[in-house]
N, CA, C and O of each residue as an XYZ file, in Angstrom:
908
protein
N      93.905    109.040     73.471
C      94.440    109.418     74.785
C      93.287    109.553     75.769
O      92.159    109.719     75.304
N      93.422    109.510     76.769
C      91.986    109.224     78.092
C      93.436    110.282     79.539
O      94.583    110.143     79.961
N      92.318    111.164     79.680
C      93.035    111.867     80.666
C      92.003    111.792     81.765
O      90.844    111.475     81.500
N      92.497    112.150     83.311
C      91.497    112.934     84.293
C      91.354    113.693     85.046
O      91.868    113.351     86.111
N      90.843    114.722     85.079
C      91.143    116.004     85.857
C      89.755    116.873     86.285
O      88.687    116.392     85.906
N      89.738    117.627     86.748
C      88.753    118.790     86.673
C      88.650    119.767     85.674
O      89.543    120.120     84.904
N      87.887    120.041     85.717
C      87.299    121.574     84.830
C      87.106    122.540     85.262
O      86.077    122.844     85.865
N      88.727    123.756     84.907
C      88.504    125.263     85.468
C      88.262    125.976     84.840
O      88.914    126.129     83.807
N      87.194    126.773     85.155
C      87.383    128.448     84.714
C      88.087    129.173     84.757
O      88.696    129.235     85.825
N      88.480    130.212     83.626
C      89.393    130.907     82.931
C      88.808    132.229     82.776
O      88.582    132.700     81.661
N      88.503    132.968     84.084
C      87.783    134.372     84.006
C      87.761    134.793     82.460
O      88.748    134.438     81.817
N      86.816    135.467     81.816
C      87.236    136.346     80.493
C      87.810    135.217     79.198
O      87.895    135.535     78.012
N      88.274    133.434     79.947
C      89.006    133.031     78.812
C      88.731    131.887     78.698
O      89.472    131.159     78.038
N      87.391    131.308     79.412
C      86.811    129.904     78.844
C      87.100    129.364     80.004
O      87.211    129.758     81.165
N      87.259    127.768     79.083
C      87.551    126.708     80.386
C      88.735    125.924     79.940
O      88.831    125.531     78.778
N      89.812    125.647     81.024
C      90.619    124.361     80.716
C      90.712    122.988     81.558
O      90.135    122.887     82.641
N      91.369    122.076     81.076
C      91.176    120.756     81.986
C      92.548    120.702     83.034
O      93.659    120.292     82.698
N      92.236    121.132     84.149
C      93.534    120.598     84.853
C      93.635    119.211     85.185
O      93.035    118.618     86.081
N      94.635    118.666     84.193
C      94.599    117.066     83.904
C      95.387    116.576     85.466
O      96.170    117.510     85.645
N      95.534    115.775     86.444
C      96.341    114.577     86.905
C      96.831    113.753     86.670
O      97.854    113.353     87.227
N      95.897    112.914     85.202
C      96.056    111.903     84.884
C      96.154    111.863     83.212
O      95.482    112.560     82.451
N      97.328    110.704     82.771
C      97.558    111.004     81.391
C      97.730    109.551     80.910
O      98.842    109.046     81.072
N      96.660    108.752     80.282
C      97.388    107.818     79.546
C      97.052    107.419     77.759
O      95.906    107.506     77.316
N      97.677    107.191     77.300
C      98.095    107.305     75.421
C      98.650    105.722     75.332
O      99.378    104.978     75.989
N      97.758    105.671     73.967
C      97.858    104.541     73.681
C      98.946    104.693     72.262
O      98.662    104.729     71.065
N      99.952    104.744     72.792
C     101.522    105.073     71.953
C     102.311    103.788     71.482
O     102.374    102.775     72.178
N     102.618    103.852     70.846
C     104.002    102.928     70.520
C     104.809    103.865     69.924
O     104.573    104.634     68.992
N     106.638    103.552     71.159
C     107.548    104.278     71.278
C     108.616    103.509     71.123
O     108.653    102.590     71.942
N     109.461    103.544     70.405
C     110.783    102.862     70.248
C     112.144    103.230     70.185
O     112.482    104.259     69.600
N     112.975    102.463     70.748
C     114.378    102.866     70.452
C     115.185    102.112     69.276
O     114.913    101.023     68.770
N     116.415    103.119     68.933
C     117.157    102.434     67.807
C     117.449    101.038     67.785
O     117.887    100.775     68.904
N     117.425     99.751     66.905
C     117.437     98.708     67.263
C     118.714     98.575     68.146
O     119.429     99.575     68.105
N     119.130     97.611     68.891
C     120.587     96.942     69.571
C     121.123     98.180     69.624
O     122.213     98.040     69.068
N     120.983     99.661     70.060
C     120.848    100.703     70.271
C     120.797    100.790     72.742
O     120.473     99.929     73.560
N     121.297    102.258     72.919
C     121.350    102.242     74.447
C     121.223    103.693     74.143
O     121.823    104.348     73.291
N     119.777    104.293     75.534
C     119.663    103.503     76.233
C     117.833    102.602     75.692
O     117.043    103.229     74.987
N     117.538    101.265     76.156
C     116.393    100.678     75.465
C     115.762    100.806     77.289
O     116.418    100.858     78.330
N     113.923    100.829     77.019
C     113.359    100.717     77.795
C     112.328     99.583     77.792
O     111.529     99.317     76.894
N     112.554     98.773     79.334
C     111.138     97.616     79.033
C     110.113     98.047     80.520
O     110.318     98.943     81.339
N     109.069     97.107     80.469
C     108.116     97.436     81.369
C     107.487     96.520     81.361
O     107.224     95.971     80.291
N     106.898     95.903     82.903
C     106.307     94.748     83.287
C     104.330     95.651     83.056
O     103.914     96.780     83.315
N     103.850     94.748     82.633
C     102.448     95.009     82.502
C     101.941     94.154     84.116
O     101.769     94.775     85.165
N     101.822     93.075     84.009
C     101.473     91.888     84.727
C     102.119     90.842     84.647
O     102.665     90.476     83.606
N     102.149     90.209     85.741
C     102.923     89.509     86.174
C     102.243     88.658     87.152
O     102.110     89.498     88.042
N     101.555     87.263     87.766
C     100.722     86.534     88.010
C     101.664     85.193     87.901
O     102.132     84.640     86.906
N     101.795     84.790     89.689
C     102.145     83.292     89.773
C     101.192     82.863     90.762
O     100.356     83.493     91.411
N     101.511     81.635     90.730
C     100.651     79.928     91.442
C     101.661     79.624     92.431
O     102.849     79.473     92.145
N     101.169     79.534     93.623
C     101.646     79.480     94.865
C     101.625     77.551     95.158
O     102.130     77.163     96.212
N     101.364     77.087     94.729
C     101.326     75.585     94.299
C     100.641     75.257     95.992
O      99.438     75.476     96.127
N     101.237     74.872     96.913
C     100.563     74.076     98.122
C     100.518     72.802     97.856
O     100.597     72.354     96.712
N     100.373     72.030     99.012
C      99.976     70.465     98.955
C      98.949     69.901     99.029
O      98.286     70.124    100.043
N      98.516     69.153     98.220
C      97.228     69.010     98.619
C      96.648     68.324     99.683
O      97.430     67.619    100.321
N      94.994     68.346    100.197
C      94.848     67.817    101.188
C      93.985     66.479    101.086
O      93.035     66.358    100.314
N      94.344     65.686    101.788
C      93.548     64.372    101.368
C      92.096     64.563    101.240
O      91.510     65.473    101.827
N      91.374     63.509    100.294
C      90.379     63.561     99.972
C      89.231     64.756     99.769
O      88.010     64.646     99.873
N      89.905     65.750     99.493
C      89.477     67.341     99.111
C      89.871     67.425     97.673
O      91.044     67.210     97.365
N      89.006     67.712     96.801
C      89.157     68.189     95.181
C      89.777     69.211     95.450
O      89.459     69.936     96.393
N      90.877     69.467     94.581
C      91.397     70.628     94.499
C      92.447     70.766     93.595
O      93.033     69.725     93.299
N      92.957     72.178     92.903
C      94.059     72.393     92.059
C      94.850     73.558     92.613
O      94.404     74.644     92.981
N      96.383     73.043     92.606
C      97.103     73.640     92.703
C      97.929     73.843     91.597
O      97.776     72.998     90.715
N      98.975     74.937     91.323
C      99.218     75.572     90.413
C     100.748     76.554     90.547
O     100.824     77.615     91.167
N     101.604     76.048     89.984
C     102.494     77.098     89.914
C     102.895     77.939     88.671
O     104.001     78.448     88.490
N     101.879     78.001     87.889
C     102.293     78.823     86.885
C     102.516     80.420     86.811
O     101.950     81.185     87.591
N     103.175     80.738     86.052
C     103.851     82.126     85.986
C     103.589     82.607     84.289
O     103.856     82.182     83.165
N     102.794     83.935     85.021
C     102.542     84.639     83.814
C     103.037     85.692     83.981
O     103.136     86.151     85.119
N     103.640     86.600     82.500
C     104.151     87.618     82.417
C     103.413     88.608     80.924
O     103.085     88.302     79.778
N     103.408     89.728     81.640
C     103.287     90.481     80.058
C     103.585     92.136     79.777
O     102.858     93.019     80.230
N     104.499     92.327     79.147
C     105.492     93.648     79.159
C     105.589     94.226     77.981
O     104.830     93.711     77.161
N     106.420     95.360     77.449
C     106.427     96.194     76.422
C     107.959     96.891     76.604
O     108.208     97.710     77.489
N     108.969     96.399     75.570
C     110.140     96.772     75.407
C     110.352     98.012     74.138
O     109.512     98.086     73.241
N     111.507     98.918     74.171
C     110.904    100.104     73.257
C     112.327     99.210     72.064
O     113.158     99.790     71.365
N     112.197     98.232     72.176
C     113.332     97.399     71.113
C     113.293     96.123     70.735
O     114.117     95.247     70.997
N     112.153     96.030     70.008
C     111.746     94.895     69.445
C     112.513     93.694     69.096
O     112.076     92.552     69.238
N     113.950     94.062     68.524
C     114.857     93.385     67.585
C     115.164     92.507     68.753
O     115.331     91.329     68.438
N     115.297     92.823     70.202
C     116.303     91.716     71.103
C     115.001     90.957     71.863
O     113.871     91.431     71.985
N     115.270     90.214     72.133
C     114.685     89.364     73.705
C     114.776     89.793     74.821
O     115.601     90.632     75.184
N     113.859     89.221     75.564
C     113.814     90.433     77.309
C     113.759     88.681     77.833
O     113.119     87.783     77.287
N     114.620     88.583     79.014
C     114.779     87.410     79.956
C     114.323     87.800     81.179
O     114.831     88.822     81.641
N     113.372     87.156     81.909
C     112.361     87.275     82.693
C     113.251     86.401     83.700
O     113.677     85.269     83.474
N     113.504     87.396     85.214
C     114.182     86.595     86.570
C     112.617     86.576     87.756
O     112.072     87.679     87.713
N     112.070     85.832     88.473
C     111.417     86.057     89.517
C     112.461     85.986     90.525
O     113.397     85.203     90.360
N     112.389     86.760     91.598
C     113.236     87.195     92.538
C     112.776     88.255     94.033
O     111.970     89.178     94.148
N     113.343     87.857     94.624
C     112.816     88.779     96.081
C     113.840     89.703     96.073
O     114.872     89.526     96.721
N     113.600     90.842     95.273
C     114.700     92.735     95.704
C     114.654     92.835     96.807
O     113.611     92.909     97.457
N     115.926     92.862     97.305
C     116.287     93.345     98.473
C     117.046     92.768     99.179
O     117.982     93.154     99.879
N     116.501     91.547     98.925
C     116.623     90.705    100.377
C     118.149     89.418    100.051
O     118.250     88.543     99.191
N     119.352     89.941    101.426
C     120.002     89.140    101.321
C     119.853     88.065    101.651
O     118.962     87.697    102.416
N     121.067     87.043    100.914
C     121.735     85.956    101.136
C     122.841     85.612    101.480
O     123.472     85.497    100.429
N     123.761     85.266    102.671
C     125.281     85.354    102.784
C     125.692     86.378    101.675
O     126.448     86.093    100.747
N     125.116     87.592    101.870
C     125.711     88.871    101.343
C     125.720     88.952     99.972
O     126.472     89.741     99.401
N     124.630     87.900     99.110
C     124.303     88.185     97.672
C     123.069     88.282     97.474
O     122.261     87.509     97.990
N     122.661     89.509     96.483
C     121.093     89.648     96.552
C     120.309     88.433     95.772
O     120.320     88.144     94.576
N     119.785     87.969     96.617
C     118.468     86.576     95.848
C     118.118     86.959     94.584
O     117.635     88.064     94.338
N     118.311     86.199     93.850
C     117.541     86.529     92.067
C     116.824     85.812     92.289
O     115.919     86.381     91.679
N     116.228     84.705     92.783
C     115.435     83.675     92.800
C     115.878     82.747     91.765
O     116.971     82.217     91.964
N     115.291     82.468     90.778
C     115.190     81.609     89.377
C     115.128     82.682     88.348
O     114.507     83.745     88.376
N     116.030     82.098     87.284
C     115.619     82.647     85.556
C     114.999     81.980     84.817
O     115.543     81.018     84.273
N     114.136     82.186     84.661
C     113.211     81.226     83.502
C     113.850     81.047     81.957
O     113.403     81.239     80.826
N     114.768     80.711     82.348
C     115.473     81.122     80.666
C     115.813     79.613     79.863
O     115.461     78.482     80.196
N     116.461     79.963     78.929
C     116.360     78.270     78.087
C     115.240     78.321     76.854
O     114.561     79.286     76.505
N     115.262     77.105     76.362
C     114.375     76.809     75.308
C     113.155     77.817     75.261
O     112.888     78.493     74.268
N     112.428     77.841     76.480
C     111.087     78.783     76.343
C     111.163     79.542     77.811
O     110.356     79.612     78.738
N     112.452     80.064     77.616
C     112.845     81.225     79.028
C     112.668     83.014     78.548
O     112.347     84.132     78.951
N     113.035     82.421     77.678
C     112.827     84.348     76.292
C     111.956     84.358     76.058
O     111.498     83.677     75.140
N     111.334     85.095     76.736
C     110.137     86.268     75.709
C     110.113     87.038     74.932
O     110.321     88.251     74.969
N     109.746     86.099     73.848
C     109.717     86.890     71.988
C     109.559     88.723     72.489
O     109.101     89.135     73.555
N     109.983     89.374     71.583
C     109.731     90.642     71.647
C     108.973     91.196     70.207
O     108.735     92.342     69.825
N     108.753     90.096     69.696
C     108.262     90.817     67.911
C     106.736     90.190     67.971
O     106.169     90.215     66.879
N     106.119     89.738     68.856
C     104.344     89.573     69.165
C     103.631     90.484     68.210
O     104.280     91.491     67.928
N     102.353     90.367     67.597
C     101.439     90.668     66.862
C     101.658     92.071     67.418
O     101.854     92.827     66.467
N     101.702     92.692     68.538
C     101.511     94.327     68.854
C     102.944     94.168     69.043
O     103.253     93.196     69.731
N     104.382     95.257     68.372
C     104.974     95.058     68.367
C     105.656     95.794     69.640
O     105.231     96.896     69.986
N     106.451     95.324     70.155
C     107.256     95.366     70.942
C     106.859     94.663     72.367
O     107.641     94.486     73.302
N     105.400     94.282     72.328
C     105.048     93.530     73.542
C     106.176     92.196     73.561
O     106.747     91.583     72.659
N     106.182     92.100     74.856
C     106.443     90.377     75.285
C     105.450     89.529     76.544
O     105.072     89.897     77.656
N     105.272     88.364     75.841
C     104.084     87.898     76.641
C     104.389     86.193     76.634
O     104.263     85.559     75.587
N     104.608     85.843     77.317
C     104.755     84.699     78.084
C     103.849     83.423     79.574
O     103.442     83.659     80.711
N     103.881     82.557     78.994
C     103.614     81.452     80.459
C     104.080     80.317     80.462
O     103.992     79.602     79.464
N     104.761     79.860     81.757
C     105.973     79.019     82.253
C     104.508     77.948     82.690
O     103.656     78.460     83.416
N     104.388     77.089     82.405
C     103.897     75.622     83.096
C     103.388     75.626     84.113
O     103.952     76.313     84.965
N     102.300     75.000     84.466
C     102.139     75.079     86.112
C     102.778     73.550     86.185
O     103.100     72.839     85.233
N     102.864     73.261     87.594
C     103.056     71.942     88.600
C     104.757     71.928     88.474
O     105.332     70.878     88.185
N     105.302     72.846     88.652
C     106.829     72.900     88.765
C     106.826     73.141     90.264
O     106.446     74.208     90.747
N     107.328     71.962     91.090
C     107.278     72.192     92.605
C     108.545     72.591     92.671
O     108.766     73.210     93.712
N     109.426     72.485     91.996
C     111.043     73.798     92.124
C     110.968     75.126     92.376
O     111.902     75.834     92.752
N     109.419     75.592     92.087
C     109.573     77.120     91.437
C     109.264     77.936     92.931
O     108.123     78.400     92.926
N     109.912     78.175     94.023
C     109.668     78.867     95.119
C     108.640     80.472     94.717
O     109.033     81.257     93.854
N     107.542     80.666     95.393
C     106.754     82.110     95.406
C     108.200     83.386     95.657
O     109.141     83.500     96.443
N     107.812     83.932     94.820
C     108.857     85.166     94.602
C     108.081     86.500     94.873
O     106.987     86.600     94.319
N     108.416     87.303     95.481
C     107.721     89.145     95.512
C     107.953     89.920     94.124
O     107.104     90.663     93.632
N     109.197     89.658     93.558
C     109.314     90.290     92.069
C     109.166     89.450     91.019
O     109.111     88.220     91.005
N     109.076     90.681     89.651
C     109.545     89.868     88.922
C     110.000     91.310     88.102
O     109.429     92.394     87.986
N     111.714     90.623     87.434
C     112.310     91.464     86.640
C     112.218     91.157     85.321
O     112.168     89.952     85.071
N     112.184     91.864     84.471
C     112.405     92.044     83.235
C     113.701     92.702     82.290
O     113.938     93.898     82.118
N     114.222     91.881     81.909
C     115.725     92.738     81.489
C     116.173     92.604     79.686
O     116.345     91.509     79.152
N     116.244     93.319     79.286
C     117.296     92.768     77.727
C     118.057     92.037     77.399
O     119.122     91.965     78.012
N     117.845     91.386     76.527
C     118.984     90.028     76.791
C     120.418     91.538     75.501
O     120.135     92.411     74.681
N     121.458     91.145     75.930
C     122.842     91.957     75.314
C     122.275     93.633     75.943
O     122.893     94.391     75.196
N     121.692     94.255     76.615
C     121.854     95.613     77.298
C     122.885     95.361     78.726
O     122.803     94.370     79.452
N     123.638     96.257     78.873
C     124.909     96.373     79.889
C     123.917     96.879     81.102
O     124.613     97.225     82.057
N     122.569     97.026     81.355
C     121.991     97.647     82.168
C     122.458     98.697     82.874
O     122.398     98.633     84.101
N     123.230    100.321     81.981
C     123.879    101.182     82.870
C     122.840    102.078     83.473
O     121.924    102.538     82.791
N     122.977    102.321     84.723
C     122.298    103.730     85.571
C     122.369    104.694     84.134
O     123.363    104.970     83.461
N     120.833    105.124     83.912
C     121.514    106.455     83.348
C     120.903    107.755     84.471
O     120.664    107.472     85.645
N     120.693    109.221     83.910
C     121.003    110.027     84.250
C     119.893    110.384     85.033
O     119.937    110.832     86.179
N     118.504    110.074     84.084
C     117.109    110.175     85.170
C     116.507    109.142     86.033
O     115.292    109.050     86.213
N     117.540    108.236     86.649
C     117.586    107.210     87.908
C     117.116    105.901     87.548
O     117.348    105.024     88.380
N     116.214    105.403     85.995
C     116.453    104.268     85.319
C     117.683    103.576     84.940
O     118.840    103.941     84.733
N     116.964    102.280     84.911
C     118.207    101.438     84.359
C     118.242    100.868     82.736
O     117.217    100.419     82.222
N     119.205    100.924     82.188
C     118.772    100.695     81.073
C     118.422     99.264     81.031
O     118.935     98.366     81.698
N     117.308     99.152     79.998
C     116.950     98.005     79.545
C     116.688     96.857     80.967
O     116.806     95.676     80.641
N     116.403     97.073     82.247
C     115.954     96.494     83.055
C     114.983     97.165     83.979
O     115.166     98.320     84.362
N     113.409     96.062     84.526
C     112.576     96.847     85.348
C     111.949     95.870     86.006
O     111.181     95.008     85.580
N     112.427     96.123     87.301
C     111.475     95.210     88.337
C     110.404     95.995     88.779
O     110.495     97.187     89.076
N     108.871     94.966     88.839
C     108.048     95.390     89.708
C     107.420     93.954     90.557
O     107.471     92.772     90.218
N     106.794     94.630     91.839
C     106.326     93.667     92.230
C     105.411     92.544     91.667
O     104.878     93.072     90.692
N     105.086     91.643     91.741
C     104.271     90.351     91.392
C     102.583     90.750     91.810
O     101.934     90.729     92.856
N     102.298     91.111     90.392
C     100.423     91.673     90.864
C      98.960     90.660     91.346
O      97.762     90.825     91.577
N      99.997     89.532     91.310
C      98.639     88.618     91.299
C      99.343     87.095     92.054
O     100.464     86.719     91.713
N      98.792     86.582     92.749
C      99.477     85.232     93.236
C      97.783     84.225     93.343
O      96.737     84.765     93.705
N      97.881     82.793     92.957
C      96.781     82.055     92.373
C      96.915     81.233     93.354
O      97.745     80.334     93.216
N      96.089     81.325     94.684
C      95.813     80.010     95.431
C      95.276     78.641     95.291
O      94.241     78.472     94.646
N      95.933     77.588     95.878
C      95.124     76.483     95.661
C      93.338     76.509     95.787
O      92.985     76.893     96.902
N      92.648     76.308     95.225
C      91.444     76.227     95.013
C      90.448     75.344     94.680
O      90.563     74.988     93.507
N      89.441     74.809     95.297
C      88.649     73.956     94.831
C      88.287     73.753     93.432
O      88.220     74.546     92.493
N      88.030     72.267     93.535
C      87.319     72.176     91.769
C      86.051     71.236     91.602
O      85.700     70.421     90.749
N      85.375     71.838     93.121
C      83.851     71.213     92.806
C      83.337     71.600     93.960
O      83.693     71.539     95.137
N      82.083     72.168     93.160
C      81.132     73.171     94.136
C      80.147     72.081     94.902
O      79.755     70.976     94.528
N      79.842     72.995     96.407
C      79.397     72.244     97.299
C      79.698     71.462     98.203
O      78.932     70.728     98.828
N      81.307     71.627     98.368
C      81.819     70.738     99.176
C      81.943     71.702    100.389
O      82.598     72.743    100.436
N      81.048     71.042    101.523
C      81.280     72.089    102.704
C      81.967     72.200    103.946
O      82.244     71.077    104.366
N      82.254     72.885    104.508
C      83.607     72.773    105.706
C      85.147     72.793    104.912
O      85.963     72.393    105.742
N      85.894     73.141    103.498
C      86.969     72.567    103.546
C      87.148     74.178    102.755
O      86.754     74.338    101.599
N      87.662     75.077    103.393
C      88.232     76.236    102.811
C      89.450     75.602    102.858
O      89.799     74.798    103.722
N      90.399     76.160    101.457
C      91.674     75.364    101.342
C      92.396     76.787    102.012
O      92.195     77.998    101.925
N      93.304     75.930    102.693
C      94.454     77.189    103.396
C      95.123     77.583    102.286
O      95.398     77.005    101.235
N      95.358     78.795    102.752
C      96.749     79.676    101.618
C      97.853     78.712    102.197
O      97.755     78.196    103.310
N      99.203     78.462    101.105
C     100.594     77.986    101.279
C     101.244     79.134    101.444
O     101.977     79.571    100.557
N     101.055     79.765    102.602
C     102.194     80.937    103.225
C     103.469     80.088    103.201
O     104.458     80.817    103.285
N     103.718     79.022    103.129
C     104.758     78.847    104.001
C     105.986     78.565    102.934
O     107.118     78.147    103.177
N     105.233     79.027    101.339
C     106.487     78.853    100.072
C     106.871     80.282     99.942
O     108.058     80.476     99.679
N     105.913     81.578    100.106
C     106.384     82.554    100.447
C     107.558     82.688    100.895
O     107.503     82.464    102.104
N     108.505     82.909    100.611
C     110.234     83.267    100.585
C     110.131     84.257    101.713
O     110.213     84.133    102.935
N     109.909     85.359    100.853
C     109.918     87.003    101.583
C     109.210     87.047    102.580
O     109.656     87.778    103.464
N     107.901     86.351    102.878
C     107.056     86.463    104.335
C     107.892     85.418    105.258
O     108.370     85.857    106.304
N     108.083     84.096    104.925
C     108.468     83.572    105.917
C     110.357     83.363    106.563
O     110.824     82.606    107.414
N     111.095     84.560    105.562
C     112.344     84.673    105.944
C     112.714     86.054    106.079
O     113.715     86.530    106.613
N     111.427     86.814    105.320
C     112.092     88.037    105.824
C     113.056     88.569    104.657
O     113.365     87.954    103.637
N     113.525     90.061    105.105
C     114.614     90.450    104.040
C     114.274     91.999    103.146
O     113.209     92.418    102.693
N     115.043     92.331    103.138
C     114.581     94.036    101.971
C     114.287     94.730    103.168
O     114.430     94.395    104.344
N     113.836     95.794    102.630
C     113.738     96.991    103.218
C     112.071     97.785    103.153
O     111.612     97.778    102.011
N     111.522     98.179    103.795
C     110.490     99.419    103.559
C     110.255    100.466    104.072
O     110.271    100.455    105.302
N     110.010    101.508    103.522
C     110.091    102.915    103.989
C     109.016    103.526    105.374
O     107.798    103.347    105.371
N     109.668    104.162    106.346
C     109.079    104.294    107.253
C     108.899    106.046    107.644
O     109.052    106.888    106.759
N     108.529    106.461    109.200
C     109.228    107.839    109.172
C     110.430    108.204    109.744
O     110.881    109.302    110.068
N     110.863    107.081    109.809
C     112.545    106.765    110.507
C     113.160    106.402    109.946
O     114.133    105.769    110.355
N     112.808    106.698    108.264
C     113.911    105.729    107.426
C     113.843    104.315    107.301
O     113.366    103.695    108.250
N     114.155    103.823    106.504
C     114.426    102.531    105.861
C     114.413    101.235    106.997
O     115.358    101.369    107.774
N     113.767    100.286    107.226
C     113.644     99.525    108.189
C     113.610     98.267    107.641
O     112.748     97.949    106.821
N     114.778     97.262    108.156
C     114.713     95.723    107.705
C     113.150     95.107    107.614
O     112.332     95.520    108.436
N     112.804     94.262    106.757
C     111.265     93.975    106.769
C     111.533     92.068    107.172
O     112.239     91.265    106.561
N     110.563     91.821    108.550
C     111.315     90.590    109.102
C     110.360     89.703    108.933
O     109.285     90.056    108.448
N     110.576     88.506    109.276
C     109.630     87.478    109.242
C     108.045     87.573    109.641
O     107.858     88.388    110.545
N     107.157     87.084    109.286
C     106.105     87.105    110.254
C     105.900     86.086    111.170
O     106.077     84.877    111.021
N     105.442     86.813    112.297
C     105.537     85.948    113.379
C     104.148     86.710    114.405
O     103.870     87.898    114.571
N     103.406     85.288    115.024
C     103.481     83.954    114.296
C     103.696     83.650    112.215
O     103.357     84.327    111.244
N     104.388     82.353    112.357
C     104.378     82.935    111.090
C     102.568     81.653    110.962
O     102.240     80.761    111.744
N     101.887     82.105    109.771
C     100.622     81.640    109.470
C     100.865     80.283    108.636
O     100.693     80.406    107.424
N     101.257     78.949    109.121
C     101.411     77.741    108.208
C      99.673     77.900    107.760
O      98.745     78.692    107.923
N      99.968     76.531    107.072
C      98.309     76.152    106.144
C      98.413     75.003    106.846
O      97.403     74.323    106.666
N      99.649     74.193    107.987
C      98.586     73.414    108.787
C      99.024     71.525    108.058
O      99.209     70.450    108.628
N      99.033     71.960    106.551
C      99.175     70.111    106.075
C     100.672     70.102    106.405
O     101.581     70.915    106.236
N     100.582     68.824    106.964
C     102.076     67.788    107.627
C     102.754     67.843    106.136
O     103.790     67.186    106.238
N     102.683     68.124    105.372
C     103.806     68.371    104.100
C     104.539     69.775    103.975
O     105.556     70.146    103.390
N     103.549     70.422    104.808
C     104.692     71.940    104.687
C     105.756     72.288    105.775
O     106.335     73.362    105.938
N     105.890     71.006    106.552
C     106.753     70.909    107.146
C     108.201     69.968    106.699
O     108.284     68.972    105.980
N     109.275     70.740    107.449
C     110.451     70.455    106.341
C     111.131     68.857    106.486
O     111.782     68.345    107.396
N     110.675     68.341    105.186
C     110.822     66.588    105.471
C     112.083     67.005    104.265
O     112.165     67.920    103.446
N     113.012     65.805    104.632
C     113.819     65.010    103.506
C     114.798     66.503    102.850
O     115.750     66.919    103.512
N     114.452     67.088    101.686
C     115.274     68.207    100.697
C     114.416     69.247    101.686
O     115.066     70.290    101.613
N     113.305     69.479    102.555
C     112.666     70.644    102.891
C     111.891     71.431    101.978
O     111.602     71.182    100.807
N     111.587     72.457    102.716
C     110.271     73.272    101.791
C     111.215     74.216    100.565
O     112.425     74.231    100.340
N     110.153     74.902     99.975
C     110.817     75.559     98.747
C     111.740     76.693     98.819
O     112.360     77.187     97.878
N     111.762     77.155    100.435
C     112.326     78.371    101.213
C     114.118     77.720    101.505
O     115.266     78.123    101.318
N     113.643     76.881    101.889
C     114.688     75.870    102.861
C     115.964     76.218    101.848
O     115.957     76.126    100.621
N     117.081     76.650    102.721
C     118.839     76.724    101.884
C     118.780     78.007    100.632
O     119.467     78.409     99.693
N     117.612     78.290    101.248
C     117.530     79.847     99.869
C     117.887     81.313    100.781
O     117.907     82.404    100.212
């Protein structure tokens, strides 16, 4: 266990640690196919893909990494990327489920109860998402009593992988960020807390393109476009 706190004196009775901080390296489980089960996103890391720009080395990337800890080894946890919050003609966006052949993330990994997963890069389908959920595959996900859900947990997306060079020394060509697959920045949507309460969170504007004549909406449009 690794705690952190200060060190008080205890007139007449020594010293104790007034801890803040508490973390234990535990493994905790629930009854198998058992309610209520708990999971948890560790990290979570996608590839914002972009287009590339002529005659500039470079890699782009949409891969999606995940890695979590369910307290119920026996089932599978199905991984949604998705923007919380934010409507669609009055249904909340899930984005994509990565599910299928290699959409489940094993739950019985060498440390047991982890799940750890990565989806492919160069999938130009896969729109930039703000979340990513983690859920049980067969849990009814009910509210229980201390404001969790069972067997489901979204957190935000900790890491996003810009297009990037792949050869040093090339000068003048910083590659632009692809703001413009960003869902949630460039449409807006959800909510964030203010001192007035809860406030729609809107587009940015200007919004910041990257500028290449491909992120503009040709033919099917960008990865935002009809979402």
């Amino acid at each position: 266990m690794t705690y952190a706190g200060m060190l008080q004196e205890l007139p007449g009775a020594g010293f104790l640690i007034a801890a803040h901080g508490l973390e234990a390296e535990l493994g905790v489980y629930t009854s198998p196919g058992t309610e209520p089960v708990y999971v948890f996103v560790e990290e979570a890391i996608q590839g914002t893909k972009g287009e590339a720009f002529p005659n500039i080395p470079q890699e782009e990337t949409t891969r999606f990494r995940i890695v979590g800890f369910t307290t119920d080894p026996s089932r599978n946890v199905e991984i949604l990327i998705a923007d919380i919050g934010r409507e669609v003609g009055g249904v909340n966006d899930i984005g994509v489920s990565l599910t299928g052949p290699d959409g489940l993330a094993p739950s019985n990994l060498a440390q047991l109860g982890r799940f750890r997963n990565t989806w492919p890069s160069k999938d130009s389908a896969r729109a930039v998402r703000r979340d990513a959920i983690a859920q049980v595959v067969g849990s009814p996900h009910a509210k229980l009593a201390n404001g969790l859900t069972s067997g489901r947990y979204g957190a935000p997306v900790g890491e996003y992988i810009y297009p990037e060079l792949t050869r040093f020394g090339v000068p003048g060509y910083a590659l632009a960020v692809a703001f413009e697959n960003f869902c949630f920045l460039r449409l807006g949507g959800g909510t964030m807390p203010t001192d007035s309460g809860p406030q729609p969170v809107q587009p940015l504007t200007p919004f910041p393109e990257s500028g290449h004549p491909l992120s503009q909406p040709v033919g099917g449009g960008r990865a935002c476009d009809g979402q």
